[in-house]
C-alpha positions as CSV (number, residue, x, y, z in Angstrom):
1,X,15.9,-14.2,-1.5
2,X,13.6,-15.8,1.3
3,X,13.3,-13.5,4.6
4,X,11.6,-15.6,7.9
5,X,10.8,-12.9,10.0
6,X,10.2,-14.1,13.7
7,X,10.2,-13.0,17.3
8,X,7.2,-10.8,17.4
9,X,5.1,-10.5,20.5
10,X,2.4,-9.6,18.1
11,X,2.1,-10.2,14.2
12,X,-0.5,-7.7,13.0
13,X,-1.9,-9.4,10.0
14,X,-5.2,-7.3,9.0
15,X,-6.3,-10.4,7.4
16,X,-10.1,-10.6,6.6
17,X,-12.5,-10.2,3.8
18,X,-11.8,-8.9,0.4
19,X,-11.9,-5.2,0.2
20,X,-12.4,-1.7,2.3
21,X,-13.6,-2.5,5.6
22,X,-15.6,-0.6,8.0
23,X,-17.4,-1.0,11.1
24,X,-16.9,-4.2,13.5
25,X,-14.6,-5.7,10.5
26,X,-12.8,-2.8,10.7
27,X,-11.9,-3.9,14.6
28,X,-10.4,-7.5,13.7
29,X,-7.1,-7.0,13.0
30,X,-5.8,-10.3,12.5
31,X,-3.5,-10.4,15.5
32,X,-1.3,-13.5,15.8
33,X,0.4,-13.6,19.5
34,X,4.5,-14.4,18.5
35,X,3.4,-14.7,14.5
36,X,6.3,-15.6,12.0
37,X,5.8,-15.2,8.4
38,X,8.4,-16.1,5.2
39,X,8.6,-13.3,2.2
40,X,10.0,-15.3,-1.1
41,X,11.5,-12.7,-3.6
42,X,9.5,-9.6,-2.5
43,X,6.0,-11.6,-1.5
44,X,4.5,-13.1,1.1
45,X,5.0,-16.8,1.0
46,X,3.8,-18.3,4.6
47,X,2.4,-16.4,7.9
48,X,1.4,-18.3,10.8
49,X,2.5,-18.5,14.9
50,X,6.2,-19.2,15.6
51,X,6.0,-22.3,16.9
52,X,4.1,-23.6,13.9
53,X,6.9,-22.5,11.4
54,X,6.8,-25.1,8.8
55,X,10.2,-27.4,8.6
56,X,11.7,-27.0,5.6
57,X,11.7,-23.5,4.8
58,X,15.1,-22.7,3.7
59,X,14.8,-19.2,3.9
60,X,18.1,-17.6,2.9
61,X,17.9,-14.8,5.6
62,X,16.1,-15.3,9.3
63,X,15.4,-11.6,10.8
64,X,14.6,-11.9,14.5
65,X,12.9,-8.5,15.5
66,X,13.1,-9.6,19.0
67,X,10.0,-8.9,20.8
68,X,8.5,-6.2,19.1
69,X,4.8,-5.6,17.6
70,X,4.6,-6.4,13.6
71,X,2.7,-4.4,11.3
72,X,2.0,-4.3,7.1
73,X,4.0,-1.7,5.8
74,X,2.0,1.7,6.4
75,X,-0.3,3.7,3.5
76,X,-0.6,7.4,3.5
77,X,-3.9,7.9,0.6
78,X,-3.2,11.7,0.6
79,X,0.3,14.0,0.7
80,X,1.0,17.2,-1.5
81,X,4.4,16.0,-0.7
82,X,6.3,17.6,-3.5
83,X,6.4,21.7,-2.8
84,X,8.9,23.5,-2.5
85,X,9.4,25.8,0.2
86,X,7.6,26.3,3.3
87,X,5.4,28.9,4.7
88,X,6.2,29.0,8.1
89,X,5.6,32.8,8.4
90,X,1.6,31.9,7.3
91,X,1.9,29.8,10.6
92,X,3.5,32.5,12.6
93,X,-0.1,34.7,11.3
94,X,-2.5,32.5,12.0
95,X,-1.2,31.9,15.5
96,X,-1.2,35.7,16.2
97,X,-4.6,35.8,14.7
98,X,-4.9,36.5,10.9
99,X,-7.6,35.2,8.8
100,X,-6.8,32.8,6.1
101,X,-8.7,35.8,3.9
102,X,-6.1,38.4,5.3
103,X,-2.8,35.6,4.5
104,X,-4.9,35.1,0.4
105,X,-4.3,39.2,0.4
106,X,-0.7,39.0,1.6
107,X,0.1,36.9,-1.1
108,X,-0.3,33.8,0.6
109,X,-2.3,30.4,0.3
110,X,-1.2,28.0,-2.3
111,X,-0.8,31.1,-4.7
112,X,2.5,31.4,-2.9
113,X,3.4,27.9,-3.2
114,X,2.9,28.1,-6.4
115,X,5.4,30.9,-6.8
116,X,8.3,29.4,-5.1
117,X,7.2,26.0,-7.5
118,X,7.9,27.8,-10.5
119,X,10.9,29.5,-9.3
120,X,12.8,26.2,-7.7
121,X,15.0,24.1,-9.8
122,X,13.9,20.7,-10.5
123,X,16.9,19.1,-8.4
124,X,16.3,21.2,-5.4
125,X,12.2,20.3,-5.6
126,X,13.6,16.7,-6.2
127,X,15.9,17.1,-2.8
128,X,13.2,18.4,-0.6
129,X,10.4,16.1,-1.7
130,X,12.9,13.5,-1.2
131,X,13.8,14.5,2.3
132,X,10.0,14.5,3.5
133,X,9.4,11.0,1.8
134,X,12.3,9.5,4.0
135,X,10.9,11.2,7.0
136,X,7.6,9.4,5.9
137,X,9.6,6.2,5.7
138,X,11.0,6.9,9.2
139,X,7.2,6.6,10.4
140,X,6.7,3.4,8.8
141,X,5.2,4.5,5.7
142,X,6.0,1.9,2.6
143,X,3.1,3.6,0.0
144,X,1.5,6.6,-0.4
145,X,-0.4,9.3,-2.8
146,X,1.5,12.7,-3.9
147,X,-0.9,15.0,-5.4
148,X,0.5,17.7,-7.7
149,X,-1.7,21.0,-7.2
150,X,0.5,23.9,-6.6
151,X,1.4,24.6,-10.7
152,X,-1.9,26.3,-11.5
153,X,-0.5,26.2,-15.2
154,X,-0.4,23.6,-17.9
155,X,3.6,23.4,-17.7
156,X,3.8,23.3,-14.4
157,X,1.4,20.6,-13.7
158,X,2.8,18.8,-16.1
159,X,6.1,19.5,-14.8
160,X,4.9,18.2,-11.1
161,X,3.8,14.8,-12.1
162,X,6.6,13.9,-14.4
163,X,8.9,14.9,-10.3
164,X,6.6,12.8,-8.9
165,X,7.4,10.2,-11.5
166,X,11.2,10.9,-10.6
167,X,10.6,11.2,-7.5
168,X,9.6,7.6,-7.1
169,X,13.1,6.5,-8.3
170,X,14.7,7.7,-5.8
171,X,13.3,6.8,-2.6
172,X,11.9,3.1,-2.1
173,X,8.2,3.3,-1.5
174,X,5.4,3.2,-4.0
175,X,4.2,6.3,-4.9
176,X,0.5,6.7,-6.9
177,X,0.6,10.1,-8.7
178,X,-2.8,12.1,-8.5
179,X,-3.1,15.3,-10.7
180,X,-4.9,18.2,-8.8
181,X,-4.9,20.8,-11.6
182,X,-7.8,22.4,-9.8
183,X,-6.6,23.1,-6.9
184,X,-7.0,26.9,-6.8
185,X,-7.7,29.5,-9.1
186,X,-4.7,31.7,-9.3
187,X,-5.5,35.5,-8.3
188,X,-4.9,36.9,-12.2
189,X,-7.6,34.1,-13.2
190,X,-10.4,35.3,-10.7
191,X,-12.2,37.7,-12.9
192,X,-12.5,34.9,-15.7
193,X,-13.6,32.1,-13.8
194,X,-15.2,30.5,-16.4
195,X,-12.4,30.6,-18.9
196,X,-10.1,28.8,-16.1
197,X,-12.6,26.4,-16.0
198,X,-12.3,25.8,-19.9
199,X,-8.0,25.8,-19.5
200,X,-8.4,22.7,-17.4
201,X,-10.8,20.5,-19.0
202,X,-9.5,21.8,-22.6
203,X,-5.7,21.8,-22.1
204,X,-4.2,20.8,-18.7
205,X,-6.3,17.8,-18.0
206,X,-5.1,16.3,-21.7
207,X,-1.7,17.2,-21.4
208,X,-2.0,15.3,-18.5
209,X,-3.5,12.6,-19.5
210,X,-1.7,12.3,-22.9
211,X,1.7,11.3,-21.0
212,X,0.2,8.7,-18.6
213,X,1.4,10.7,-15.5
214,X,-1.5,10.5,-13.2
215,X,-3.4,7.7,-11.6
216,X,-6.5,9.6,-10.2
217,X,-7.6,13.2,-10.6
218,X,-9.0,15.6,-7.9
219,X,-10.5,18.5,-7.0
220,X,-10.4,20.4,-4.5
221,X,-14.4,21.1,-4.1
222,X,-14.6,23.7,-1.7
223,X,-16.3,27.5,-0.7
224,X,-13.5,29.7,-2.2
225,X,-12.0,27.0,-4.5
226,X,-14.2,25.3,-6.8
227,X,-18.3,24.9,-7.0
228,X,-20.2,21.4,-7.2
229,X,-20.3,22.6,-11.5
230,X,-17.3,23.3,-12.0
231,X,-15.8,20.6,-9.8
232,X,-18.5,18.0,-11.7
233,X,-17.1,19.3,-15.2
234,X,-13.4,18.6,-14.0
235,X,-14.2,15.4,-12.9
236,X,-16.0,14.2,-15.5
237,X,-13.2,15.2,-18.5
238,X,-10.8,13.5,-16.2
239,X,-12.7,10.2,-16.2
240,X,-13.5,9.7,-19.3
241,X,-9.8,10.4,-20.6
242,X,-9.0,8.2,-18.5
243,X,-8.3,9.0,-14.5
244,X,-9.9,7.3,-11.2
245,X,-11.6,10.2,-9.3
246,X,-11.2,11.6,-5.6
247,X,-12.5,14.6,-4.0
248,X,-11.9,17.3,-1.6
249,X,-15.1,17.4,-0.1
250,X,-16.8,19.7,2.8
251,X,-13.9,20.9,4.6
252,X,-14.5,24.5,5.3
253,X,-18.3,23.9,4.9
254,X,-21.1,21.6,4.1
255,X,-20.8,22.4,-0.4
256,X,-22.0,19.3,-1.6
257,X,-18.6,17.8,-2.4
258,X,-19.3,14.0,-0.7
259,X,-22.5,14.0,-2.5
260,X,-21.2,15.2,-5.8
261,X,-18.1,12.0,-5.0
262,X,-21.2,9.9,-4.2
263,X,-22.8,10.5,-8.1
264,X,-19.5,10.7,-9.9
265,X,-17.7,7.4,-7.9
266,X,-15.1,8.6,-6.8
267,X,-12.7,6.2,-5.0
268,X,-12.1,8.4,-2.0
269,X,-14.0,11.4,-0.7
270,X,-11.5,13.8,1.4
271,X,-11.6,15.9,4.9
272,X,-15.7,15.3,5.4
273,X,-15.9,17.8,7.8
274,X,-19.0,19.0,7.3
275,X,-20.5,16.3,5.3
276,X,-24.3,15.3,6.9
277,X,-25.1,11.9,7.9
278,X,-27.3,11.5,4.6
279,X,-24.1,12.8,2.6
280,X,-21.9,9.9,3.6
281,X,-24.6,7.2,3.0
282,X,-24.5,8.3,-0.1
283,X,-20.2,7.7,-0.3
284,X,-21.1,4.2,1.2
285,X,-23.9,3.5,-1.4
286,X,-21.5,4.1,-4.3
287,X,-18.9,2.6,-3.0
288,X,-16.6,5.1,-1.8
289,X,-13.9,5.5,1.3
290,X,-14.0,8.6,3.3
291,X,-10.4,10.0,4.2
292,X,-9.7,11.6,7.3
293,X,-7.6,14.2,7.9
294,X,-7.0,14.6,11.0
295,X,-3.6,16.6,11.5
296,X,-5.4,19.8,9.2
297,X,-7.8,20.4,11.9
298,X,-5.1,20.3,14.7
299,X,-2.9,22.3,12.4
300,X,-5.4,24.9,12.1
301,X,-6.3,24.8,15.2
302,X,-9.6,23.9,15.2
303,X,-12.0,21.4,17.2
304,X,-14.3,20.3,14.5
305,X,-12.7,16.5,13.7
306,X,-14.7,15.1,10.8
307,X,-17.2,12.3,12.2
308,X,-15.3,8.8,12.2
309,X,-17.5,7.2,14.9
310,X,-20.5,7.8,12.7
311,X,-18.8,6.9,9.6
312,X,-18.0,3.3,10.9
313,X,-21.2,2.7,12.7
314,X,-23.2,3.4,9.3
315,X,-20.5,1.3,7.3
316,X,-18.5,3.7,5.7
317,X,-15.0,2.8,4.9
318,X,-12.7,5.3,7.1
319,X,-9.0,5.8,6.0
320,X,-6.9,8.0,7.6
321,X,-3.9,10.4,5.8
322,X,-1.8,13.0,6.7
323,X,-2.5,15.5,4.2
324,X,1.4,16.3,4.3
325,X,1.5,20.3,2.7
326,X,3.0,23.6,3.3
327,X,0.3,25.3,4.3
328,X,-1.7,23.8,7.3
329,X,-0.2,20.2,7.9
330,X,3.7,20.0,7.7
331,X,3.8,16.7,9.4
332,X,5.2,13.7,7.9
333,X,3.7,11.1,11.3
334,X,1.3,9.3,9.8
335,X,1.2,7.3,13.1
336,X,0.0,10.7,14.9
337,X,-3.0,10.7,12.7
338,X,-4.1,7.1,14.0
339,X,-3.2,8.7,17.7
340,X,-5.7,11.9,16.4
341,X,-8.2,9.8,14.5
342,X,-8.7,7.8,18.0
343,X,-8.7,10.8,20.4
344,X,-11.0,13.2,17.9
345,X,-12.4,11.6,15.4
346,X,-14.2,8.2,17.1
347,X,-12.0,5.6,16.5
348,X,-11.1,2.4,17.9
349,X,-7.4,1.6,17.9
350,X,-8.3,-0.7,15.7
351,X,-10.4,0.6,13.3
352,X,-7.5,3.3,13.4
353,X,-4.6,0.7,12.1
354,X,-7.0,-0.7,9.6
355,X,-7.3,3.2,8.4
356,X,-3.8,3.1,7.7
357,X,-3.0,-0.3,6.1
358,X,-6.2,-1.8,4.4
359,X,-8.2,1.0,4.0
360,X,-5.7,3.4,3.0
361,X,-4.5,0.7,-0.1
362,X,-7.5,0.4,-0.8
363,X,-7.9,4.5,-1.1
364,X,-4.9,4.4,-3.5
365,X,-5.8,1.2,-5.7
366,X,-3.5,-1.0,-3.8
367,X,-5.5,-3.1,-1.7
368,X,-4.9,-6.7,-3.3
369,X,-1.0,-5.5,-3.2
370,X,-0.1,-4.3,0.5
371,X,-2.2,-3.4,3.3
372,X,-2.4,-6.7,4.6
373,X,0.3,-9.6,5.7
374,X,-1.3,-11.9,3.3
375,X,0.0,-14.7,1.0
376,X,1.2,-13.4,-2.4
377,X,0.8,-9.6,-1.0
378,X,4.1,-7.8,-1.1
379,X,6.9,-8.1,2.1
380,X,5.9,-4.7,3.0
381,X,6.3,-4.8,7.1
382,X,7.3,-2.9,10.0
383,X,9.0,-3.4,13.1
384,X,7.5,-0.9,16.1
385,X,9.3,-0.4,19.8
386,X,6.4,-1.7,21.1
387,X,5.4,-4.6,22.7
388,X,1.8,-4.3,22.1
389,X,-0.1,-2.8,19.1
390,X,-2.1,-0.7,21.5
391,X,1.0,1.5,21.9
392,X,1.0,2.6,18.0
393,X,-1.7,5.1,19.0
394,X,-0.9,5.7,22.5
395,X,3.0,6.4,22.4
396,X,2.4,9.5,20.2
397,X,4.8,12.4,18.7
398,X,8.0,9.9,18.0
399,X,9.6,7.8,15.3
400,X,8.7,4.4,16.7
401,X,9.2,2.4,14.1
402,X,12.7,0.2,14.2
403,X,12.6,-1.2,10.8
404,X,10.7,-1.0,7.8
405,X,10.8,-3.7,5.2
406,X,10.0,-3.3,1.6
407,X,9.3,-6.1,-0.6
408,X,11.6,-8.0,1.5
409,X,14.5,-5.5,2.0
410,X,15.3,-3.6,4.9
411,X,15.0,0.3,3.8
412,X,15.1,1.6,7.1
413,X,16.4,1.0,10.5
414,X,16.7,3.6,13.7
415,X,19.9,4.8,14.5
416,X,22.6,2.7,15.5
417,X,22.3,2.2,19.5
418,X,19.1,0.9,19.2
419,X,19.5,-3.3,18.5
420,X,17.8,-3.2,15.1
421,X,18.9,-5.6,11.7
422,X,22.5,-5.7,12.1
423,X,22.3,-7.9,15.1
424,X,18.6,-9.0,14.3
425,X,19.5,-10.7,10.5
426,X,21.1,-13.9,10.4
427,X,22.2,-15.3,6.7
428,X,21.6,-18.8,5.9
């Protein structure tokens, strides 16, 4: 099949140089004013203005998106997406005033995900992963990351990633797994830590790894979760059976995560809250992207945004993700992030959309795949209610995509009163 899409008032290529950008580079878009391009079975096979459209195409299908702004599909680099349950009563605390320490003591935290994990059936974790992964769709999100984490156990890590695997048959983005074994130590493991430590790099990590079912570990390097030594040791196992690294690093307080990410090479250092100037030279040195999460901090309530300005002006890759999870960011609107990332975090509008396409494939190992409208990428695009590409920040809080394409399929349109594919595709 051969889709000619056309009628854009702004085709948003993010073409540019190879790899993560950052900086100025980040800021060139790629914006064709009323761009066309042709996807041949699933890839990009032309992109150029309208009026240059080459004769001779012959594409099978024409979809005229009449007007609106064009995107590449969206990348989200880091979701927990697959819990099950929610804990809105946490919430409900924090906002009357409880500590995170007082909720740990209640039985809350990700110990209590963890819980209602363990006791959920596999189709009803499969049904309300699902559910949040369209809702992600509905945002314009074609890719992302799901992390497993809230097992705490060999079996149910295990048990995670092979949902995750399932999970990505059932709903039509690209999914790259991440096993998070270390996530938390579970409250009846507190007294050994040590002997945790051993149960991950001895036995979960190789179960793991022996099926194939993860991508990338992490770690979730944090005061209260898991030291620069232990978090090292993890890491390292991980690697060498194996798995691409990430980190969750400096969040809560400057631990020495980013530089730990920095020495080990990890492909994506995580929240950077706290991370010093000197830390994230280091990510840069190696190599690394930092990932923002911006919706965290506005979940929590707090008005410490990690530092995005400073990352791009000393050429440090910046991707932005939602960090989709029960605990302190149920939100599925990856497009609010860009909105956050802009208003709290120091980015340009920009630097804010290359965060979520280039960037954030790159984050996930996809960045010669998607991320870009680019010849022989795939068709992933998306169709905004927006005339301009400033708006994608600016009109904030709603569903504004009006049609997502996936390798050259339409997987999503708005609902029906809005003029979307069925009067916008015309066979050939």
């Amino acid at each position: 099949m051969r889709l000619l899409v056309r009628g854009t008032t702004q085709l948003v290529t993010c073409l540019g140089p190879a790899g993560p950008r950052a900086g100025e580079d980040a800021r060139d878009i790629g914006v064709i004013e009323h761009g066309a391009l042709l996807i041949d079975e699933g890839l990009i096979s032309w992109v150029g203005s309208e009026e240059a459209i080459p004769r001779g195409l012959s594409p099978t299908q024409e979809l005229n998106v009449e007007g609106r702004v064009v995107t590449p599909g969206l990348v989200d680099p880091h979701t927990h997406a697959l819990f099950a349950g929610t804990r809105e009563k946490e919430f409900a605390r924090r906002v009357e005033g409880a500590t995170y320490e007082e909720i740990m003591a209640e039985g809350g935290g990700i110990s209590a995900s963890a819980r209602m994990l363990r006791d959920a059936g596999d189709k009803e974790i499969l049904a309300q992963s699902r559910a949040r992964l369209l809702r992600m769709l509905a945002h314009g999100v074609t890719s992302c990351e799901i992390k497993s984490g809230y097992g705490l156990t060999t079996e149910q890590e295990v048990r995670s990633l092979r949902l995750i695997d399932a999970l990505s048959e059932q709903i039509p983005q690209d999914i790259i797994p991440t096993y998070l074994g270390a996530h938390a130590i579970p409250p009846e493991r507190k007294k050994n830590r040590p002997a945790f430590i051993d149960y991950i790099v001895n036995e979960m990590t190789p179960a793991v790894a022996e099926e194939g079912l993860a991508e990338y570990c992490d770690v979730f390097c944090e005061e209260g979760a898991f030291t620069v030594e232990e978090s090292r040791r993890i890491l390292l196992s991980a690697q060498r059976l194996g798995m691409k690294l990430k980190i969750h690093a400096d969040e809560l307080a400057s631990s020495g995560g980013t530089r730990l990410g920095a020495e080990l090479g990890v492909e994506t250092a995580d929240h950077l809250l706290r991370a010093s100037k000197a830390d994230l030279e280091a990510l840069r040195d190696a190599g690394g992207i930092g990932v923002i999460l911006p919706g965290t901090c506005l979940g929590l309530g707090k008005t410490g945004y990690a530092p995005g300005k400073l990352m791009t002006e000393i050429g440090l890759p910046v991707a932005l993700a939602t960090d989709l999870n029960p605990g302190n960011c149920f939100c599925e609107n990856l497009p609010l992030m860009m909105t956050l990332g802009c208003l709290y975090a120091g980015l340009t509008v920009e630097q804010a959309i290359t965060a979520v396409t280039v960037n954030a494939a790159y984050a996930v190992g996809l960045g010669e795949q998607t991320g870009q409208l680019e010849l022989g990428f795939w068709g992933d695009l998306v169709a905004w209610d927006a005339q301009h590409y400033q708006e994608l920040a600016y009109h904030f809080g709603v569903a504004l995509a009006n049609l997502v394409v996936k390798r050259g399929e339409v997987v999503y349109e708005t609902a029906a009163q809005y003029p979307v594919s069925g009067n916008m595709i015309t066979q050939k």
